[in-house]
Every structure is written in C-alpha cells, then in structure tokens.
N, C-alpha and C positions, 0 to 999 in steps of 0.2 A: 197448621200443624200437619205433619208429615203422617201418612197413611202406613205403618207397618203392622204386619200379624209377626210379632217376635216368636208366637206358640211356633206356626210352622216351618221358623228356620231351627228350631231347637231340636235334636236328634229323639229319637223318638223313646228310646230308655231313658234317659234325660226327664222327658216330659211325663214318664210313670213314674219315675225313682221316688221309692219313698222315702228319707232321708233318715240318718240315724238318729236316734231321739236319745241326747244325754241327760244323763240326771238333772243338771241346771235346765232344760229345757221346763222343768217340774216344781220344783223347789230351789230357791236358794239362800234361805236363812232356817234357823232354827238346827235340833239337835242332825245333824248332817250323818246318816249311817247309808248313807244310797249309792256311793260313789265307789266305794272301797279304797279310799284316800288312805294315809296314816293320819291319826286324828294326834297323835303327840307332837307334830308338827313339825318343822325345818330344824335342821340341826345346831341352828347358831341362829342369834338375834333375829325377828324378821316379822313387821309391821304390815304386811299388807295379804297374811296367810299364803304363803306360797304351796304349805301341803293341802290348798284345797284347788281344784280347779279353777280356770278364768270362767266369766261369763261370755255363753258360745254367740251373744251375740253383739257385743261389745255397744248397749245403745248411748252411753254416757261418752265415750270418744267419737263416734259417729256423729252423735249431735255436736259435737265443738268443731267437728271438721263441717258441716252443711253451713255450719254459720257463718265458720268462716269463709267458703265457696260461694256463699249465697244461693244453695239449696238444702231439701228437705231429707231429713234423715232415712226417710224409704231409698233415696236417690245415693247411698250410701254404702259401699262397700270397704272394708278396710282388710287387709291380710297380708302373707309374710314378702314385704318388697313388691312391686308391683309385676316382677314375674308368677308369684302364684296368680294376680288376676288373667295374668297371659296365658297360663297354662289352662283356668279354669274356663278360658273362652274358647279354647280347642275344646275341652271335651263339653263342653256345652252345644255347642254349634255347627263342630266338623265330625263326619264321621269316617277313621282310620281307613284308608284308602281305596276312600270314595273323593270324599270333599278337599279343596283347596282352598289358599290364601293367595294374596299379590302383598308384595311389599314394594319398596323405591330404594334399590342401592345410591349410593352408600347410606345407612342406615343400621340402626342397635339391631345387634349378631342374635341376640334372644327369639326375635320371633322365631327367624329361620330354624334354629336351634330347637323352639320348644315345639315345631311343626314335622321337625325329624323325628321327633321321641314319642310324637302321635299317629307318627306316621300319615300326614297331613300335608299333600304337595305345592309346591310353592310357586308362583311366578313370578317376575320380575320385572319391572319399568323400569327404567332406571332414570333417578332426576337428569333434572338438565345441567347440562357445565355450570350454570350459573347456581345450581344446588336447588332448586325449584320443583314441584312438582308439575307431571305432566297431564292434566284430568283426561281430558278428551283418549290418553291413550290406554289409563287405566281404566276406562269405561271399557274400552275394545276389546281391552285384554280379559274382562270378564267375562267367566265360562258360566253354565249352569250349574256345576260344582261350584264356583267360587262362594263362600260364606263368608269369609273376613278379610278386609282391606286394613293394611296397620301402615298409619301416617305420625311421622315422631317431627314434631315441632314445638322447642327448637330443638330442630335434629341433630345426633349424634352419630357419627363425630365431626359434624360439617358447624354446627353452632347456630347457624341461622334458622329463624322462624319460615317456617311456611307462608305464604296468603290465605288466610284463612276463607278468599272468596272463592279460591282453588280447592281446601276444603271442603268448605259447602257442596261445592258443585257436586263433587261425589258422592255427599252424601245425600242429597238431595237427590239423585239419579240412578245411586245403588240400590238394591231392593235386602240386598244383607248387612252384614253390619262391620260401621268402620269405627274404629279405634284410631282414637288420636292418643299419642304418647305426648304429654307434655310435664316430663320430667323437672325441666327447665324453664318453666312458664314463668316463675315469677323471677328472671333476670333476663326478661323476653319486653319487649317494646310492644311487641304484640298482645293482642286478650285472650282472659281463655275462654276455650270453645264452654265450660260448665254452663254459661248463660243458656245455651242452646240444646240441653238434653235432656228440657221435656218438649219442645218445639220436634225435636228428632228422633221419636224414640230408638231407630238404631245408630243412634250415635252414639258411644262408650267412649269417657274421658279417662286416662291416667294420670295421675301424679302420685307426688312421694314425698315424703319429709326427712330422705336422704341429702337433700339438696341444698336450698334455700334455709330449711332449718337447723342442717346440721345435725343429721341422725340419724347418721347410714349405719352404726353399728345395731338400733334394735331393728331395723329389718321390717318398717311397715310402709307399705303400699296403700294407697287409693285409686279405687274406682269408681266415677262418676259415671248414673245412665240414669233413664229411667224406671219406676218401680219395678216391673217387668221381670228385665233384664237385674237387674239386681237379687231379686228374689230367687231366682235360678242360680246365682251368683253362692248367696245363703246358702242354698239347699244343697248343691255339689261341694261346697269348702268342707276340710274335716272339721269335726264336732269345735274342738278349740285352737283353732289357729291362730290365734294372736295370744299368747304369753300375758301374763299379770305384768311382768315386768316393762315388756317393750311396751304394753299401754298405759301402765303409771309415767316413763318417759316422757310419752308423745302429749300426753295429759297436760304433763306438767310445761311443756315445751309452748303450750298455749298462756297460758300464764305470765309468760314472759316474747312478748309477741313485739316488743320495746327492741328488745336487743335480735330480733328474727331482724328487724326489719335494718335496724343500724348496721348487725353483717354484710346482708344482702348490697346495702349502700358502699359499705368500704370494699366489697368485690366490685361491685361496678367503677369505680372507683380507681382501684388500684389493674381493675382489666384495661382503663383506657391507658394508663399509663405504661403497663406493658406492652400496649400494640404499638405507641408510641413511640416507645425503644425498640420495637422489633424491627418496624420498616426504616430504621436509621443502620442498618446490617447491611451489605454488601452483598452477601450471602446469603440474604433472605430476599426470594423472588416476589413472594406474594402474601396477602397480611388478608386471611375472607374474614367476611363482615361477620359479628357475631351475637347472639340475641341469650347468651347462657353464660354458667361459671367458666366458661375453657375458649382456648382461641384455637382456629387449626391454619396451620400456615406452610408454606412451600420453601424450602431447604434446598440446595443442591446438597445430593451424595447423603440424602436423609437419613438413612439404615445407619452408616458410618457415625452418626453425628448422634443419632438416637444411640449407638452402643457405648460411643464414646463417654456421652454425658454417666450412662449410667456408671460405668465405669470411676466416674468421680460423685457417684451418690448422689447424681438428681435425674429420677427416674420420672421418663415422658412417656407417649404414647408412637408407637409408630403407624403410621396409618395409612403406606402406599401402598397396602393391598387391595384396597379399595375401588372403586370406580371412580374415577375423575379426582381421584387424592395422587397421583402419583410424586414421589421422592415430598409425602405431606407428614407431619406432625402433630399431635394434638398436647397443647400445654393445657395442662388445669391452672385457675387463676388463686395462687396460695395468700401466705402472706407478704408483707413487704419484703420482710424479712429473706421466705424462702423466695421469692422472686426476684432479688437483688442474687442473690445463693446460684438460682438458673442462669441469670447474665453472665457472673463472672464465670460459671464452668463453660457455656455457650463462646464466649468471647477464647477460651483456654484450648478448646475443639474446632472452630473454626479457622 
C-alpha cells in the first residue's frame, strides 16, 4: 500500500473547519421542531416528506452504491453530479493562487473550468495522437504547487479508455492526488480503478449514474477514495446536498439493476452498428476506437456538416477545437430509432 499523509496536502483552513452542524446531524425522527421546516407539509400529495429535510448524510444510498463498486461505505461520497466532487477537491486541496493542477487535453472542459472559478492554475500535457496518456511527462510537469492530476478514462470527448498501467504509474509516483474520471466506465472494456483506492490512498475515483443508468436528470455524482479523503469530502459539502427526490431515484434505480444492465448492452450494441455504417461514408476519414456511450470520428468540412445536421434536428457535438480532434465530431449513441434519424440527415448533408 501506497505511503500518503492526505492531512498535509489538505489546505490548512480545510483541516480546522469546523463543519456546520444541521439539525438532522441530531435527531431525525420524533416530534421535529429543530429545523424550522413547515410541519403542514407539501402542498399537493407527497409520500416521502418533502417539507422535511434529506438526511445530510445519505448512508442508505451510499451503502447501495459501495456494494455495488465493491467497496465500503466510508469510501463513499455521493453529490450533485460529479462536478460538485470537482469542485470540492479544489477547495480541499488547492489553495487560490498558490496551488495548480495538470490536466491531458483533449479532455472534459469542467476541470479547467472549475480551476478558473478557484482561481487554481492549470498545466497541460497534452495526450498523444493516438489519445493516450503521456506519464513520464506529466511527472516532469509537476511543480511543487501541483496538488491535483485529473485523468478521465474513458475520456471525453475522444471515447477511449486510458491504460490504466499509465495510470498507475502516476499515481504511484505522484505524492498529490489524482482523480480518475470514469464517467464512462461501465461501456469501457477496461476495469475500474475503485479496486485500487484503498491500496492508493491518493487516488479518487469518479463516476455518475448519468450514464450507464440513465439519470442524468437528478444530478448525482460519485466519488470513490479512501476514508480520509472522503471524510474531508463530508465535512466541506453543504449541510444537504443531495435532495430527497434525486436519492429516492438513484435508490430505486438499484432495484431494477436487470434492465441497467440490458440498456448498457443494446448501446453497446447498437454503437457497433453505427461505427459500422460510419466507415462505409466516403466522407468519413476516420472512425477512433471507443470504450463509452459516444463515438468521435473525422468529417471533412466538420463545422459545416455539424450546422447542417442541426439544421434538420439532429444535434451532434462539434469538437475541432480541440487538440488532435481537428474537422472531429462527437455522436452520442441513441436509439435505433434516432440513429437511423442521424444517417438519413448525415447522408442529406454530405
């Protein structure tokens, strides 16, 4: 097991904070006068008390999530999309501009994004043509500021899984702590890194139940790491960040774990079949491998062909702003239905 002191990469008001203490921290059954809720309750039907608070620590979704991950509930972070866990590992770990990150373009706009709003500076490596990471070079590139390395595998918007031995290495060899984003893990060929984040304690996994489960509308994120790191996680989140409703959802969403997995199969599924028809195109240069819901592929006169499409109601991704995406596209993999819908406008455009 990997040798890290988490206390001293954590900022040091961080490591006094004393955390706000909500009513539910105290009590949460019996006559309820603590909170200053409305005790006559929701205005229209409603079975799961909405005029009362959630529970600020959510351990009953937590534990369905560890089970399913195959780890334990301390290892368990859950919150709104896995941006707020982004956001709460800036203010855990960097401190406003002193401390830095490294990211690997092309890669999800969020880190950089939530690194600006912290005022938290950023470097870059950027992968290789081939979409890979480069270790040996994001070691180089670490400064004594550097705190957080953020590695999205399978990455967006290139689709492809990482090597997760390229992983390792970093993290094995970093002394701060790297975030793996794996959004996309379960239509990945690849494993997820959760095996490995009590062997690592600064390793922090992402995932979402946007994806694979289909529930990107209630907005919950996970993050996998060690107790540690996670309890730091708890103590910086506000009081009730997860909603009654988006965790009755996600709840229920287990429950029916049957039909998670037969989606997941008809995407993979119905993704081979649209790569199939792409490189039978004329106009389609290039078809990259892909380990997630989406394909991203090369177009001549991309920009043209992305306005066109939308133009007739089927809206893509354009994505040659990118490093190494030039004149590229990023298709989500729908259903038959709307990916028969994408050909015929694609064929109408080109």
């Amino acid at each position: 097991m990997k040798k890290t002191n988490i206390q001293s990469l954590v900022r040091d008001n961080i490591r006094t904070l004393k955390p706000y203490r909500s009513a539910r921290d105290d009590f949460d059954s019996g006559i309820l006068l603590d909170a200053n809720e409305n005790s006559f309750g929701a205005p229209f039907t409603d079975d799961i008390e909405l005029n009362r608070y959630p529970m600020p620590y959510q351990e009953e979704l937590r534990n369905k999530i560890a089970a399913f991950r195959g780890v334990k509930q301390e290892n368990v972070f859950v919150g709104v999309g896995s941006d707020e866990a982004i956001d709460l590992l800036f203010r855990i770990f960097c401190r406003p501009d002193i401390d830095r990150i490294i990211i690997n373009p092309p890669t999800y706009g969020m880190y950089k994004v939530s690194a600006n709003i912290n005022d938290v500076g950023v470097d870059e490596v950027l992968l290789t043509e081939g979409f890979q990471l480069q270790p040996d070079k994001i070691l180089e590139a670490v400064k004594p500021e550097t705190k957080l390395i953020f590695i999205c595998s399978p990455n967006n918007p290139t689709a492809n899984s990482m090597d997760n031995t390229d992983i390792l290495k970093v993290v094995e060899s970093f002394n701060g702590i790297v975030v793996v984003d794996e959004a996309y893990i379960d239509f990945s060929r690849e494993h997820s890194l959760a095996s490995a984040i009590n062997e690592f304690p600064n390793l922090v996994v992402l995932q979402t139940m946007s994806k694979s489960f289909g529930l990107a509308g209630i907005r919950l994120g996970v993050a996998l790491s060690g107790p540690e790191t996670i309890e730091y996680m708890m103590k910086v989140k506000a009081p009730y960040n997860v909603n009654k409703l988006t965790s009755k959802m996600a709840l229920n969403a287990f429950l029916s774990l049957d039909t998670v997995t037969k989606n997941i199969g008809l995407i993979l599924k119905e993704r081979e079949r649209v790569i199939g028809k792409l490189v039978t195109y004329s106009q389609v240069e290039y078809v990259y491998p892909t380990d997630a819901n989406f394909v991203l592929f090369k177009i001549g006169n991309a920009f043209e062909v992305y306005k066109k499409l939308a133009e007739k109601g089927v809206i893509v991704r354009y994505r040659g702003n990118e490093p190494h995406c030039e004149n590229c596209l990023r298709l989500t993999i729908g259903t038959a239905t709307e990916n028969d819908r994408f050909f015929e406008a694609l064929e109408q455009v080109c």
